[in-house]
C-alpha positions as CSV (number, residue, x, y, z in Angstrom):
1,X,-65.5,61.3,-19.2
2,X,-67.7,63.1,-17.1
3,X,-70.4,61.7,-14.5
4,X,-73.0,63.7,-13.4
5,X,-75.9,63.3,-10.2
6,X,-78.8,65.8,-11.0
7,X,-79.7,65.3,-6.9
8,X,-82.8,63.6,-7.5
9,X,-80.6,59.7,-7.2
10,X,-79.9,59.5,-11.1
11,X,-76.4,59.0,-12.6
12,X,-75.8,60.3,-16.1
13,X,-72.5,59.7,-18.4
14,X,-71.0,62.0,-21.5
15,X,-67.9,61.0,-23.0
16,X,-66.2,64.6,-24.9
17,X,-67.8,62.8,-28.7
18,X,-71.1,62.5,-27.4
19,X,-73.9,65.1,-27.8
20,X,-75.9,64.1,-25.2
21,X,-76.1,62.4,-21.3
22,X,-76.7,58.7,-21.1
23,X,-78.6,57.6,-18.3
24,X,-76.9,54.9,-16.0
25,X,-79.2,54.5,-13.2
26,X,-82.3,55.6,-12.9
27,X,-83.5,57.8,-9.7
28,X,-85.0,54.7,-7.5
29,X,-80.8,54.1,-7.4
30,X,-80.9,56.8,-4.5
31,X,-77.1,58.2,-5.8
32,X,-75.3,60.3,-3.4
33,X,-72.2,60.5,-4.5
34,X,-70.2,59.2,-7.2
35,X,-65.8,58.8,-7.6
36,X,-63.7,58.1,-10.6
37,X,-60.7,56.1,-10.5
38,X,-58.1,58.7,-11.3
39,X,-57.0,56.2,-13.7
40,X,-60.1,56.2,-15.2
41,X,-59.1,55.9,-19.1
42,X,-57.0,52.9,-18.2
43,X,-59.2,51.1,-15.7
44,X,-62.9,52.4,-16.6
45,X,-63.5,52.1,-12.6
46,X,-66.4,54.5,-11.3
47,X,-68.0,54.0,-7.8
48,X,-71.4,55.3,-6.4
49,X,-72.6,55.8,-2.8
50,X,-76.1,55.8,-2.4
51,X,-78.1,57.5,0.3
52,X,-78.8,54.6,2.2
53,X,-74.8,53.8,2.5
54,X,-74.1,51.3,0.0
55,X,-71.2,51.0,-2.1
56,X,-71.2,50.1,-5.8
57,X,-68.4,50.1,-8.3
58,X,-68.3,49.5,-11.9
59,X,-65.3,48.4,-14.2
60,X,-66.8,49.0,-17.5
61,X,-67.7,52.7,-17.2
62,X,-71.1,52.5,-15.6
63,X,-72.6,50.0,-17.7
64,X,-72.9,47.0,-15.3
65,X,-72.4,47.8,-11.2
66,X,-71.0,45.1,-8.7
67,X,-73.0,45.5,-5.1
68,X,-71.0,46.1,-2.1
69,X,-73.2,46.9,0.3
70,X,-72.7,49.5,3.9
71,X,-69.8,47.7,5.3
72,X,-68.6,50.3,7.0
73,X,-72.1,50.4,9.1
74,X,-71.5,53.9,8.9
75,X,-73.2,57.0,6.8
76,X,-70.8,57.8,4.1
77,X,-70.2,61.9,3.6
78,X,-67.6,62.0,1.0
79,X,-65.1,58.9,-0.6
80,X,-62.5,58.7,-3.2
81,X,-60.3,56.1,-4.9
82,X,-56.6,56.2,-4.5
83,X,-54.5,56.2,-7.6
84,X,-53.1,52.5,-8.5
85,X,-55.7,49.7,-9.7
86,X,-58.8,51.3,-7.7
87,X,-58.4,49.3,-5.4
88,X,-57.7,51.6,-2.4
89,X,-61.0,53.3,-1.7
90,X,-61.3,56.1,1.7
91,X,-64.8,56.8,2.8
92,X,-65.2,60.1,5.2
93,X,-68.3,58.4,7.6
94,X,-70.5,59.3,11.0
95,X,-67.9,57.0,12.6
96,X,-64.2,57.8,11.5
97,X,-62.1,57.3,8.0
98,X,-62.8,53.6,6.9
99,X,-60.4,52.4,4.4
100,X,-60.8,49.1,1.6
101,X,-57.7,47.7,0.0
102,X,-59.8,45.4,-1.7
103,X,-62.2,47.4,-4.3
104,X,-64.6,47.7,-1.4
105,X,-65.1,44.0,-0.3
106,X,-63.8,44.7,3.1
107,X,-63.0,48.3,5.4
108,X,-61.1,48.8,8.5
109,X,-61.2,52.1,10.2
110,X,-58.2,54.3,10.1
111,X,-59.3,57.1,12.7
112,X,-56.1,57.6,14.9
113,X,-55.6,60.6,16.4
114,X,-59.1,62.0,14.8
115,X,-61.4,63.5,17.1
116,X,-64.4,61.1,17.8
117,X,-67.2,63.0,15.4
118,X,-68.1,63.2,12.0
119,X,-65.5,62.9,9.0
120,X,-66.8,65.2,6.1
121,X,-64.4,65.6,3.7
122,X,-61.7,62.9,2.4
123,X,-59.0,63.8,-0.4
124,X,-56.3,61.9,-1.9
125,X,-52.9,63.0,-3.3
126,X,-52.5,62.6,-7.1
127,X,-49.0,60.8,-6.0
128,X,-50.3,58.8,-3.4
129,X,-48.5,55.9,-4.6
130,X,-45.3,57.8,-3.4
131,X,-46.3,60.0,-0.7
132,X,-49.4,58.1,0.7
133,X,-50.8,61.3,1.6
134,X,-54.4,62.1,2.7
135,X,-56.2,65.2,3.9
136,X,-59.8,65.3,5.4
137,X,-61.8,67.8,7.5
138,X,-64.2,67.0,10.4
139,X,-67.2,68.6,11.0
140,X,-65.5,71.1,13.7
141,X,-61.8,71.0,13.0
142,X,-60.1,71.6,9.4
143,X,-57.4,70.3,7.9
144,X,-55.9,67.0,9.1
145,X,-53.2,65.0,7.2
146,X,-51.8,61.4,7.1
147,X,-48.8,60.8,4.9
148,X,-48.7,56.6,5.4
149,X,-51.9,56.2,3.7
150,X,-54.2,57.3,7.0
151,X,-52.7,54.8,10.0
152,X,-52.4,58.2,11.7
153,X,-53.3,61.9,11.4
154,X,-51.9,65.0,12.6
155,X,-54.2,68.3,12.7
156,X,-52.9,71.5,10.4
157,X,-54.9,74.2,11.4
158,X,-56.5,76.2,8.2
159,X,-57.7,79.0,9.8
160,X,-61.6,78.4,8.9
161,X,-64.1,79.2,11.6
162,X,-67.0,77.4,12.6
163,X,-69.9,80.4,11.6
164,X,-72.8,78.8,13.0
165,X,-74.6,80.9,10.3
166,X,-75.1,77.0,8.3
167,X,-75.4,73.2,9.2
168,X,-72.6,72.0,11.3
169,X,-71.6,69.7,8.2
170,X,-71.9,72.4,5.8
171,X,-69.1,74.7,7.4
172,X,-66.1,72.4,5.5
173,X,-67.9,72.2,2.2
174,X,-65.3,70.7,-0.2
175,X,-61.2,69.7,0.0
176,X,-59.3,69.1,-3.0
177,X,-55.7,68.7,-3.4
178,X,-54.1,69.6,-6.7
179,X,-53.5,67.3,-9.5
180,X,-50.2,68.5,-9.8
181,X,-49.6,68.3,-6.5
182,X,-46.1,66.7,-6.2
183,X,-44.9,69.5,-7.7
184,X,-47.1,72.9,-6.0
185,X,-48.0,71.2,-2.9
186,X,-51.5,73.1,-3.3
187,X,-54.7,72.1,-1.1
188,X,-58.1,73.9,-1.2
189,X,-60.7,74.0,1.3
190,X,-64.3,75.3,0.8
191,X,-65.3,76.8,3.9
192,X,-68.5,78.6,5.0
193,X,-65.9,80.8,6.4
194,X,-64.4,81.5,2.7
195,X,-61.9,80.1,0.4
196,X,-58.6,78.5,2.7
197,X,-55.5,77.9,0.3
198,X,-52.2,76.2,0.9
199,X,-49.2,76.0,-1.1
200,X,-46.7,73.7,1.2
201,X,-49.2,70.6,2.0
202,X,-51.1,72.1,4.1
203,X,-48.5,73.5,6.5
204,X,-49.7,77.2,6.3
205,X,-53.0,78.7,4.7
206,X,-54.0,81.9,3.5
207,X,-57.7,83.0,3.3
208,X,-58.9,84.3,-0.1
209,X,-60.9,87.4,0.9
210,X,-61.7,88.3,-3.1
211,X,-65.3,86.1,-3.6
212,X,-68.6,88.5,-3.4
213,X,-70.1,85.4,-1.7
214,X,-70.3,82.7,-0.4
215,X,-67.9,79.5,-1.6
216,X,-70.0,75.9,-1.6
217,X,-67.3,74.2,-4.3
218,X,-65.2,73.8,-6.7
219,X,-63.0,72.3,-9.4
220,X,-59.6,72.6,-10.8
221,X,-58.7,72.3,-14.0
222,X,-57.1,69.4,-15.3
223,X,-54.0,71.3,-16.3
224,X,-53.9,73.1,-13.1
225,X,-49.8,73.4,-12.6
226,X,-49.8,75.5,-16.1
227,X,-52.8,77.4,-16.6
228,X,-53.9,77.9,-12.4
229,X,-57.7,77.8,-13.3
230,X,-60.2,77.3,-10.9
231,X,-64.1,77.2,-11.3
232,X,-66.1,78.5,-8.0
233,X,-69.9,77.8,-7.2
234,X,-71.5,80.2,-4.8
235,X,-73.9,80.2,-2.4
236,X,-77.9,80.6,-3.1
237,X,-77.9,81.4,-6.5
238,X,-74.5,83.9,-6.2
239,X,-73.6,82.5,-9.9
240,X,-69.9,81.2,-11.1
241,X,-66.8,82.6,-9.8
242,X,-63.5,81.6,-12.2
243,X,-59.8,82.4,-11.0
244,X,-56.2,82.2,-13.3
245,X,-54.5,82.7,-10.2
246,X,-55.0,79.5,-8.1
247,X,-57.9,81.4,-6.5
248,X,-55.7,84.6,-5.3
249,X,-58.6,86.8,-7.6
């Protein structure tokens, strides 16, 4: 299934059988960002932010949405569910990691040992259930880690630079963390700086110096441990980058 925001508030829907999007919420909905459960085919749980901070989350797919409201009091930058029942949900906010083990009807805040500024980007390991491991960015300092499910954080430094050549949240574009990564241990970070790749949990990175220009995001492929495929967008109409190598070319 595959959930897409056009950046005018919409949500649209396409499972692989259908030839065309289905509209789910209509622009007035003010989407921002949208999260999959990654047990999605079992539990049919999707969750929208919208740009006024309020969490909804469906259990049917989209098709009905249960209001949750800006309990975190905070503007949301980036959230994800944890693997498990959806229940677990992290939101990257204007005032620290804020964390729900209740489908969203309550947060606490889970910012030890963060620096007191803006959390950008949140990721989740595939095998969180195991490691409880977490990875986020701030808007100065990239990458930090928590491996018992964010009570505390301890900074891995990726190498990226501040540029000052974008928006200060812009520098730490995306983070992603492979969906095989029990077994390759591989994080990604988007940077204004470049592409920042690790392959032993974010202990050490190496800086991909191969894109013509600049990385804003990307995806891996669902089948990342076998085939190492990665899709690239580039800055100000730079076009598509793709990669067989984990992004080493």
């Amino acid at each position: 299934m595959l959930f897409l925001m056009p950046g005018q508030g919409e949500l649209y829907r396409r499972a692989k059988a259908d030839t065309s999007w289905t509209q789910l919420l209509g622009s007035a909905n003010g989407v921002n960002l949208v999260a999959a459960s990654p047990e999605f085919a079992q539990n049919t749980t999707v969750m929208i932010m919208s740009t006024s901070g309020d969490l909804r989350v469906s259990t049917d797919a989209g098709n009905h949405w249960i209001e949750k409201g800006n309990l975190a009091i905070a503007t949301t930058y980036d959230f994800a569910t944890a693997p498990g029942d959806a229940r677990e949900i992290f939101l990257a906010t204007s005032n620290g990691v804020f964390y729900s083990n209740d489908s969203g009807n309550t947060f606490t805040n889970k910012s030890t040992n963060l620096p007191s500024e803006v959390i950008n980007n949140i990721a989740i390991s595939p095998n969180y259930l195991i490691d409880r491991t977490l990875f986020c960015t701030t808007q100065t300092q990239a990458v930090y880690k928590s491996t018992n499910g964010g009570n505390s954080w301890a900074f891995y430094n990726s190498g990226a630079k501040i540029t000052g050549q974008t928006t200060a949240l812009d520098e730490f574009s995306e983070l992603q963390i492979s969906n095989s990564f029990a077994a390759d241990q591989t994080v990604l970070l988007s940077a204004f700086d470049g592409l920042f790749i690790s392959k032993d949990s974010g202990v050490s990175w190496t800086q991909s110096k191969t894109r013509e220009n600049l990385i804003t995001g990307f995806a891996l492929s669902p089948h990342f441990i076998d085939d190492q495929k990665i899709i690239a967008t580039t800055y100000n109409g730079g076009g598509l980058y793709t990669s067989v190598n984990k992004g080493t070319t």
